[in-house]
N, C-alpha and C positions, 0 to 999 in steps of 0.2 A: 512230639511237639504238641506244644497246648496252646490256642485260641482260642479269641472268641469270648463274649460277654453274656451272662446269662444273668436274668433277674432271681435271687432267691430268698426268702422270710426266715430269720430266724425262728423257731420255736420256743416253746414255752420253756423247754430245757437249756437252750443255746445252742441250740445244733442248728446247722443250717443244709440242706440234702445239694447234694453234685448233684447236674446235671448229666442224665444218661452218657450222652456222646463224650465229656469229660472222664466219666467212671470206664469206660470202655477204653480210653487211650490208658486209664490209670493200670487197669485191666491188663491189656496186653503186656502195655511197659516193666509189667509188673511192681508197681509202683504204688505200694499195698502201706506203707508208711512215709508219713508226713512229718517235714517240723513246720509251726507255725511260730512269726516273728516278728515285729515292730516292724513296718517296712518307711517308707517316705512316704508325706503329705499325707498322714496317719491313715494308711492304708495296712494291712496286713500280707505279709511273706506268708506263701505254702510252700517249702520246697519238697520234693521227694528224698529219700535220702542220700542216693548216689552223689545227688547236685547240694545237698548239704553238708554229704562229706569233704566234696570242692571247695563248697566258701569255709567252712571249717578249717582246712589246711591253709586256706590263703589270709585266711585270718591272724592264724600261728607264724605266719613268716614274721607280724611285726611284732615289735618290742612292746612289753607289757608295762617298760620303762615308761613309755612315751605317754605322755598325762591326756591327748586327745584320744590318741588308741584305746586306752585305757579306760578311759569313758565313754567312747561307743561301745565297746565291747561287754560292759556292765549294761549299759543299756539295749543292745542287742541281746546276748545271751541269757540273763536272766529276765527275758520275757517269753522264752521261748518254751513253745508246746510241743510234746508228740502228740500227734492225732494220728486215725486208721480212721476210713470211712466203715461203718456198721452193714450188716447187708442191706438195709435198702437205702445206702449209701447219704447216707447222713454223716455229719463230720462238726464235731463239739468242737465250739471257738471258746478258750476259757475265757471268765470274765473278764479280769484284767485285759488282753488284747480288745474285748468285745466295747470296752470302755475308752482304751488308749483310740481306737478307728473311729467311736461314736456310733458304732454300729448296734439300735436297737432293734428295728422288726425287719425294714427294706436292705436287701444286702445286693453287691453287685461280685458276680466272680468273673475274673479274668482271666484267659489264657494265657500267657506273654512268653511265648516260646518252650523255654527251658523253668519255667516256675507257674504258678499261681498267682492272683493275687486277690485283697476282698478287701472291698470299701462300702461305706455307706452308701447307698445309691445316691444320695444328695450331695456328696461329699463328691465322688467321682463326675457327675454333671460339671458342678462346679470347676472339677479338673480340666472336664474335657473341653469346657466354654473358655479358662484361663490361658488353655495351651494351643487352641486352633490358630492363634492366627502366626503362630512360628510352624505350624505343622510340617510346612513344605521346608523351611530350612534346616529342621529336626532330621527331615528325612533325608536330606542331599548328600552328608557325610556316609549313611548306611549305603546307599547304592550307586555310589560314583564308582565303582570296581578299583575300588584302591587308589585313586589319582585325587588328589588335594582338589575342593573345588573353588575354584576362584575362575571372574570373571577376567577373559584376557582379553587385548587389544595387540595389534601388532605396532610399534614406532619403531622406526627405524630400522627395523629388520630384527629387533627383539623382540618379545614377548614381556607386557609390562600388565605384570595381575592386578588386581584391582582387588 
């Protein structure tokens, strides 16, 4: 599982270095290769590859027929990168991606469970100030333990959601 938000600079090169505690979950997990990918609100995907094998297969379920499919999928797979962090865990963002996110020197990386992710750090503020004020509603669906959440009242001896 990966968490957690760490400030990091891209380099002269384009590399930008994991964070210890992130390289050490990468470590254990054994989780030694990367794709990197267009993600939403021009952030960048890191998957590892087990979890890139996943979205790969679920990708292939649809039809190549389908002209929206068909154009995410141009646009998702040919932006993608292998990356491996180096030993002292450095990890090359190729240009193109480092262009598509807006990502020059200030970079931000995120845990987000089962993936990565890397934004501008200005870009991500931004995010984080546009999405606060639904946070709590964001979150209600994830931890209502399975039960629809809607506010109820009793009338009549029913239950009338709201």
């Amino acid at each position: 599982m990966y968490y957690g938000e760490a400030i990091t600079k891209l380099d002269d090169k384009g590399r930008i270095t994991v964070p210890r505690r992130i390289r050490e979950t990468m470590e254990y997990e054994g989780h030694l290769i990367w794709y990197m990918a267009r993600g939403y609100g021009h952030s960048i995907f890191l998957f590892h590859r087990d979890e890139w094998n996943k979205i790969r297969q679920q990708a292939g379920r649809h039809s190549a027929m389908d002209a929206k499919t068909l154009a995410f999928r141009r646009l998702f797979f040919s932006s993608v990168a292998e990356v491996r962090p180096d030993a002292q865990g450095r990890m090359a963002v190729p240009p193109h991606l480092r262009e598509y996110a807006g990502i020059d020197k200030e970079a931000v990386l995120l845990g987000v469970d089962d993936h990565l992710e890397l934004w501008d750090k200005d870009a991500w503020r931004a995010f984080q100030e546009s999405n606060d004020a639904g946070y709590e509603d964001m979150a209600a669906p994830l931890f209502s333990m399975g039960e629809p959440h809607a506010a109820t009242t009793e009338k009549g001896g029913q239950q009338d959601e709201r």
